[in-house]
C-alpha positions, 0 to 999 in steps of 0.5 A, a space after each residue: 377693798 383687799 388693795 386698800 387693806 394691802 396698802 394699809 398694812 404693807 406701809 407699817 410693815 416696811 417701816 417695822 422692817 427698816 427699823 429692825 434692819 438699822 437696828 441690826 445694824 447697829 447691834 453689829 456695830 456695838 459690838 464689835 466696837 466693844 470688843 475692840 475696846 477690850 484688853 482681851 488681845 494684849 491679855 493673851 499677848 502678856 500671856 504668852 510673854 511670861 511663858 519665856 519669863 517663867 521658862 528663865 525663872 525655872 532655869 534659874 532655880 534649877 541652876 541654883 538648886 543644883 550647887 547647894 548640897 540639899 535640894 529645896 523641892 518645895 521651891 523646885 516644885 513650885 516654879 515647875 508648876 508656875 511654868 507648867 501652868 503658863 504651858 496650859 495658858 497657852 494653849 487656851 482662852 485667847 491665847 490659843 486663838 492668836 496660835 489658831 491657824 500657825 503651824 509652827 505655833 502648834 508645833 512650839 505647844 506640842 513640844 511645850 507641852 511633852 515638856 510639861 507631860 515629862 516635867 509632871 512626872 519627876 516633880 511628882 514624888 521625891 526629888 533626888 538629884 538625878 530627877 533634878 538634873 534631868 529636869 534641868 536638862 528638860 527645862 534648857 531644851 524646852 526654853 527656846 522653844 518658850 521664847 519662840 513661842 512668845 515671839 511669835 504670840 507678840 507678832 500673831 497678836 498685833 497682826 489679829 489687832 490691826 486685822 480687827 480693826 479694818 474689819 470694823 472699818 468695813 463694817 462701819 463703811 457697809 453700814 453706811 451704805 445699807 443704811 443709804 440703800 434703805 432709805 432708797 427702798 424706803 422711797 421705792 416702797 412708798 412709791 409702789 404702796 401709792 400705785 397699789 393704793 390706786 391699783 385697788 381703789 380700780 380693782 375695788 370699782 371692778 369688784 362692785 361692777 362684777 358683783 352687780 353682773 353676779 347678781 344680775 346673771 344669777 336673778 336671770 339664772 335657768 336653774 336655782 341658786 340657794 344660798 345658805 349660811 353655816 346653820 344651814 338657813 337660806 339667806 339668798 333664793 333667786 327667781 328661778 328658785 322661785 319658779 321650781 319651788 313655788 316659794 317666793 325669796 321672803 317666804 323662805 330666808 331664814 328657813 331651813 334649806 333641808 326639810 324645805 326644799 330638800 329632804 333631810 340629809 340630802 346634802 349631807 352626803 354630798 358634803 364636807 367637813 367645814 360648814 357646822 350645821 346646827 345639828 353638828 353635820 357638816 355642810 361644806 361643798 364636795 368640789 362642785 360634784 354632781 349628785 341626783 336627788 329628790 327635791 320638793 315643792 311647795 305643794 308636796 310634789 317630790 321631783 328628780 334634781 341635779 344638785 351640786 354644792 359649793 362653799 363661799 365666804 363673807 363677813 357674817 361667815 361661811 356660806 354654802 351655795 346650793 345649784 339645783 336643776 329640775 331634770 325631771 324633763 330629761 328622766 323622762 326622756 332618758 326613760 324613753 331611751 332605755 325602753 327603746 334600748 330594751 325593745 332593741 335588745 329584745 328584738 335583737 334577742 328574738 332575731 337571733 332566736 328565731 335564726 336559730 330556730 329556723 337553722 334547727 328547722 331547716 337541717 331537719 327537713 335538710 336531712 330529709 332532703 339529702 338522706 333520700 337523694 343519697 338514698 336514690 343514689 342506690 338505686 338504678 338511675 339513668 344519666 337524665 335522673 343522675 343528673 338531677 339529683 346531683 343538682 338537688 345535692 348541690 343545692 342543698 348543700 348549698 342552702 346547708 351552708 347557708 344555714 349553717 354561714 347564717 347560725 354562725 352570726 347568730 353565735 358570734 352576736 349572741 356572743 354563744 360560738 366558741 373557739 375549739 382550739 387544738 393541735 394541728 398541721 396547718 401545712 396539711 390543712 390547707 394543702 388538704 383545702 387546695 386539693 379539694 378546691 382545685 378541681 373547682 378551678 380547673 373547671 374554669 382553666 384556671 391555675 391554682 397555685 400553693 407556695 409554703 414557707 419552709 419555716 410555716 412546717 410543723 404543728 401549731 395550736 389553733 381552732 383547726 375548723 375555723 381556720 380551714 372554714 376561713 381559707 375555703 371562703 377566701 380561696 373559694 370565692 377567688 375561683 367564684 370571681 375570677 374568670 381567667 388566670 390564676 389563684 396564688 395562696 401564699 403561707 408565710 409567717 413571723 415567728 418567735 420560739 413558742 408563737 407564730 403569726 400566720 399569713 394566709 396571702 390568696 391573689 387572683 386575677 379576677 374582675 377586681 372591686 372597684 375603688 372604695 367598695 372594699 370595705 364593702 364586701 365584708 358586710 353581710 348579704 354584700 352585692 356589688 354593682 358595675 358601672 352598667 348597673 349589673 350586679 358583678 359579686 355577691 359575698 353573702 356571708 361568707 367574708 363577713 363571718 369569716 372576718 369575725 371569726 378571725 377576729 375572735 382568734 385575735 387575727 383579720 382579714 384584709 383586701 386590697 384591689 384593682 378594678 380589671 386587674 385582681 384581687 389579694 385577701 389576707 388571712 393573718 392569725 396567731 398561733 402557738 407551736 405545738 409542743 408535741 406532733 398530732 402525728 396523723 389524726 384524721 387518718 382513721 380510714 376513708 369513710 366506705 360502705 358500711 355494709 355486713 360485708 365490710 363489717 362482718 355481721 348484721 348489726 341491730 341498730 336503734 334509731 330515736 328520732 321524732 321527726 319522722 322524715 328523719 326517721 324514716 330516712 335513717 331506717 331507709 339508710 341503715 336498710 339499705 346497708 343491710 342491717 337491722 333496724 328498730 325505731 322509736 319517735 321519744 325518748 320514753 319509747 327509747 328507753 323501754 326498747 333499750 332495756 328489752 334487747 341488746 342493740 349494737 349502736 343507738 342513733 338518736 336525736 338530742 332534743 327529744 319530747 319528753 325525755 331527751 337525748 341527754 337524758 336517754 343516754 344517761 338512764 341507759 349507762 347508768 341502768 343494768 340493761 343489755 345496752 350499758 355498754 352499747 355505742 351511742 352516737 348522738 344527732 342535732 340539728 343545732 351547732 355542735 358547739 351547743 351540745 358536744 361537751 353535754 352529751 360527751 359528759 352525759 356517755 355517748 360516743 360520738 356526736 355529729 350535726 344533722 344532715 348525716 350522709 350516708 358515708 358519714 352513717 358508714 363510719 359510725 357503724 364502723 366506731 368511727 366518728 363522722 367526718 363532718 360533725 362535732 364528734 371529730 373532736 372526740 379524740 381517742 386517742 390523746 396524741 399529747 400524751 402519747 407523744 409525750 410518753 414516747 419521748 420519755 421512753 425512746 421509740 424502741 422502749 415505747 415500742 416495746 411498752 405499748 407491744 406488752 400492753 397489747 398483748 396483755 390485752 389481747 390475752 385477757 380478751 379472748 380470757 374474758 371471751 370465755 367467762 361463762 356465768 359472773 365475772 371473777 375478782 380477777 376479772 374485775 382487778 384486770 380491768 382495772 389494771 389494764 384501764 389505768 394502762 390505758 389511761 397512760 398511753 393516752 388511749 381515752 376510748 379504750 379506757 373509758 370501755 375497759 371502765 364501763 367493763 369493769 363496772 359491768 363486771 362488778 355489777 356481776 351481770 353476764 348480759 352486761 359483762 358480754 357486750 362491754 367485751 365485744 365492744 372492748 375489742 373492737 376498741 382494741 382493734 382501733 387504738 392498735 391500728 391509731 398507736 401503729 400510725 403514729 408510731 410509723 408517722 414518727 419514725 418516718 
């Protein structure tokens, strides 16, 4: 059908284009053949001609004028202006044209017309003898100039006549030639109408042989096609319509598709702005998108439908055509699959609770364990008894480790562990590991080498115990599975001018993996197998947090093997400079007996503990050390025995019955007890990560994770915090901004600061020591004074007790006052020895 209206039209149209083509043609021609036919040309030419004619007759009457005793200026003036205007004629009109494009023609006119403009000007008023034989004088020399102007307008004029007349000739002889090149297309064209006449009449039968297909695929459709004119009334229904609707095609043309079959506005939404609806909606198609509704059958059951909308055309209109398909079936399986979704998370949730409370409750009979083998340790044994305890401390380390490997990939897949970065030397941390492990290896004979690029020195910002957990796993497990030989653990590293990626390299010699169980050793509980069946390495979870947990940090490990020969793990992370040195942070004294001897006096300690193997334990412990102890098992207890005496430090458990740790610690810092200002060291048994930033904010001093050691306790009743828990991160003593003061200052300036600070300190000490009764207004403005100082060398503990001092003193209580100075020298003694380290570390 479009073939045959596209030959229909395009014979018409070709023979309207030919025709308007000879008509142009023949326009062209008629024109030009009247402009030849006019004067126009000998016009300008007989122009020019009588410039030189009234040129002669000026000079004429110059002359004559000249020999007559009274002059004619009426005579004078007209010629003059007769000669003037033919200058002008000259220059324009046709005249003009003929000059165009001569150069010496436009010269002649520029000097005809300073003759005209000098001429005008004499003529102009009186004529007296002097204006006249000037003008004459003008006029002779202006004459030659006339006459070579007329010669050259008679030689321009023909040449522009005979130049017409060969355009026309052209034109005439390209007419004939278009006019035969017409005729020609005119034949192609009506040949090519006649092949596109057959081509659709071909292309006509193809149509109705698709359209016959068309309605055959969209009967035979699984899902219902609803056509449906631009008032929105169905005017086609297939069978399958048919089927999930229950209407049959008679029952329904000429119905509403919405309100019948779909609710209203269902398609509205989905639609454009073409196809007018009888409600003056619009119902053209949105691109064919996809849209779930609601659709109806014929007995009311409403049913989930995929519905997508498209537009169409045809004599009668616009039409829109409705494909829907009954997904009821796949909702219901896609509901199956959430359940089961849901199921698995909250299986995977219960897991990853049940891990950590079972982590919670194996370090509490852990601290049991543990606290009474070191308990042991202090009493007579024999070598038989030495020996097996250092075995049961060996195993429950080992099962502490484990319990602490299986909490970490709790963390990690609850997402819950948080990196802690900070400041530190990643040269002294791993010659700190080396050292640690090496005695490991000599128990193997095997060497234990550490190879340090001279670029890796210096401070760098990274979670400082993630790395060094990392690289113990590595290095550790190189000493596990090599038998003879050597472990090599290179640092080495890329670097720009604010970052460096760091590259831990640990060789060794062992037994190898074998080919294509590398990957393998990362996954958890790994154990792999030699060809004779024996199990020949078992990683457990050691490779597979610590590959996390570099991947956290942005970084990764990989491996690579040789059965027999060795193995090579690659640790590599990013990290950042530092901008300033943590100078020796750590170095706080070597963890020792915490005896009355070494402390100098019986401390009262109180202990807040409700398991009670813990409690016993502790008590035990701190016993053992020679001090006072009183315990509590909740922390109402607590509370009661901390407002009726004064304690020199509070050991207690964060998650208590009733009133927690957290909240302990809080009622008694905010009370006006004997123990405002007294240390408090808290204790858990879940990761320090949970728990650090809350009981730091809520006013303890310090905070580790169970099982606590006795070293560990030792440090505490030292102000110290223990080596192994959380409370390492509570610096006190903020080494950026120590360091960056000393770097304003100069070392001797800051020397001599810190020197004045102290001893300022040291004067109000043994000042406050002798404050008998409520503390002074001059008091109260020392603390506060001496806080804000504090505060500025970076001296966080130290401030933080000269504020709880001054708070104190406010309060105006003597028994509160006392303690926060004891316990205020104490801090004092500490932040001299911490700045005199520092300061020595950097001038060395």
């Amino acid at each position: 059908m479009t073939g045959k209206i596209l030959s229909r039209s395009a014979i018409p149209f070709a023979l309207v284009v030919l025709l308007g083509m000879m008509l142009l043609l023949g326009r062209s021609l008629w024109l030009e053949l009247h402009a030849l036919s006019t004067a126009g040309n000998e016009n300008a030419q007989w122009t020019v001609m009588q410039l030189d004619t009234e040129f002669a007759n000026l000079q004429t009457t110059l002359v004559e004028q000249a020999s007559r005793p009274e002059i004619d200026e009426t005579e004078v003036i007209v010629r003059t202006q007769i000669a003037l205007s033919r200058v002008d004629l000259a220059g324009e009109g046709n005249a003009a044209d003929i000059f165009a494009g001569n150069p010496r023609a436009l010269e002649l006119l520029a000097e005809l017309r300073t003759f005209a403009d000098q001429a005008f000007l004499l003529v102009d008023g009186p004529l007296y003898a002097e204006d006249l034989r000037q003008l004459t004088e003008l006029t002779e020399r202006a004459r030659p100039f006339a006459r070579e102007l007329a010669l050259l307008g008679i030689t321009e004029g023909a040449r522009r006549t005979e130049a017409r007349r060969d355009v026309f000739a052209t034109r005439l002889l390209n007419t004939g030639i278009v006019a035969l090149a017409v005729i020609a297309v005119l034949g192609v064209v009506l040949l090519v109408l006649n092949k596109l006449l057959l081509i659709a009449r071909k292309r006509g039968i193809a149509l109705r042989e698709t359209t016959d297909r068309l309605t055959s695929t969209v009967a035979a459709s699984l899902d219902a096609i609803i056509v449906g004119n631009e008032k929105g009334e169905i005017v086609d229904f297939n069978i399958a319509a048919e089927g999930i609707f229950g209407w049959t095609k008679s029952e329904v043309l000429g119905a509403r598709i919405e309100g019948t079959i779909l609710p209203k506005d269902s398609i509205l939404p989905a639609l454009g702005p073409n196809l007018a609806t009888a409600t003056g909606k619009s119902l053209a198609p949105a691109d064919g998108k996809r849209t779930e509704i609601m659709a109806f059958r014929r007995n009311g059951e409403a049913f989930p439908a995929e519905l997508s909308v498209t537009s169409a055309s045809s004599a009668a209109g616009d039409l829109v055509v409705v494909y829907l398909r009954d997904i009821s079936v796949r909702k219901l399986y896609e509901q199956a699959l959430l359940d089961a979704k849901d199921n698995a998370e909250r299986t995977d949730r219960a897991k990853s609770q049940f891990v950590t409370v079972m982590s919670h409750e194996m370090r509490t009979p852990l601290n049991g364990i543990l606290g009474v083998l070191d308990l042991l340790r202090t009493t007579p044994l024999s070598k038989t008894q030495s020996r097996y305890i250092d075995v049961a401390t060996g195993s429950g380390e080992v099962m502490l480790e484990q319990v602490n490997e299986a909490l970490d990939i709790t963390r990690i897949e609850t997402g819950s562990l948080v990196l802690a970065p900070k400041p530190f030397d990643l040269v002294r941390k791993l010659t700190q590991i080396t050292s640690m492990l090496e005695p490991l290896a000599k128990e193997k004979d095997l060497r234990l080498t550490l190879n340090i690029a001279p670029d890796m020195q210096g401070d760098f910002v990274g979670d400082e115990n993630r790395i060094g957990q990392i690289i113990t796993n590595l290095i550790g497990n190189a000493i596990k599975f090599t038998s003879e030989g050597e472990i090599v653990v290179d640092l080495s590293g890329a670097h720009s001018e604010d970052a460096a990626r760091a590259r831990i390299r640990v060789a060794d010699t062992g037994r190898g993996i074998p080919e294509g169980q590398i990957s393998a050793v990362f996954d958890d509980y790994v154990a792999l197998s030699d060809a004779k069946g024996r199990l020949s390495r078992g990683d457990g979870l050691g490779l597979s947090i610590s590959r996390r947990i570099a991947r956290m940090m942005a970084g990764d490990i990989t491996a690579v093997s040789k059965e027999g020969v060795g193995s090579t793990f690659t640790f590599e992370v990013p990290l950042t400079r530092a901008r300033v040195s943590p100078g020796k942070r750590d170095q706080v004294g070597e963890s020792g007996p915490g005896s009355p001897e070494t402390l100098g006096r019986v401390l009262r300690v109180l202990i807040v503990e409700d398991n009670p193997i813990n409690h016993t334990v502790l008590i035990e412990m701190l016993r053992k050390l020679g001090h006072e102890v009183c315990g509590a098992k909740n922390g109402v207890e607590g509370l009661s025995l901390a407002m009726q005496s004064t304690f020199d430090v509070i050991l207690m458990d964060i998650s208590l019955p009733g009133m927690d740790g957290l909240g302990l610690t809080r009622e008694i810092r905010n009370s006006c007890g004997p123990n405002r200002a007294t240390q408090i060291h808290g204790l858990t048994a879940y990761g320090e990560e949970e728990y650090l930033e809350a009981a730091l904010n809520a006013g303890m001093d310090s905070f580790s994770t169970k099982p606590i050691r006795m070293h560990d306790l030792a440090r505490v009743l030292r102000g110290q915090p223990a080596r192994h828990g959380a409370a390492e991160s509570v610096a006190q003593l903020d080494v950026a901004v120590f360091e960056e003061l000393r770097l304003t200052l100069g070392r001797e300036k800051m020397v001599e600061t810190v020197d004045a600070f102290f001893a300022e300190m040291s004067d109000f000490l043994a000042e406050a020591g002798m404050v008998t009764g409520a503390p002074s207004a001059d008091n109260i403005a020392s603390l506060h004074r001496l806080s804000g100082a504090a505060a500025l060398f970076g001296l966080r503990s130290l401030s933080a007790g000269l504020e709880r001092a001054r708070v104190a003193a406010s309060a105006g209580s003597e028994a509160d006052f006392a303690p926060a100075i004891r316990k205020l020298q104490r801090l004092t003694d500490d932040a001299i020895r911490r700045s005199d380290d520092l300061m020595s570390a950097k001038s060395g």
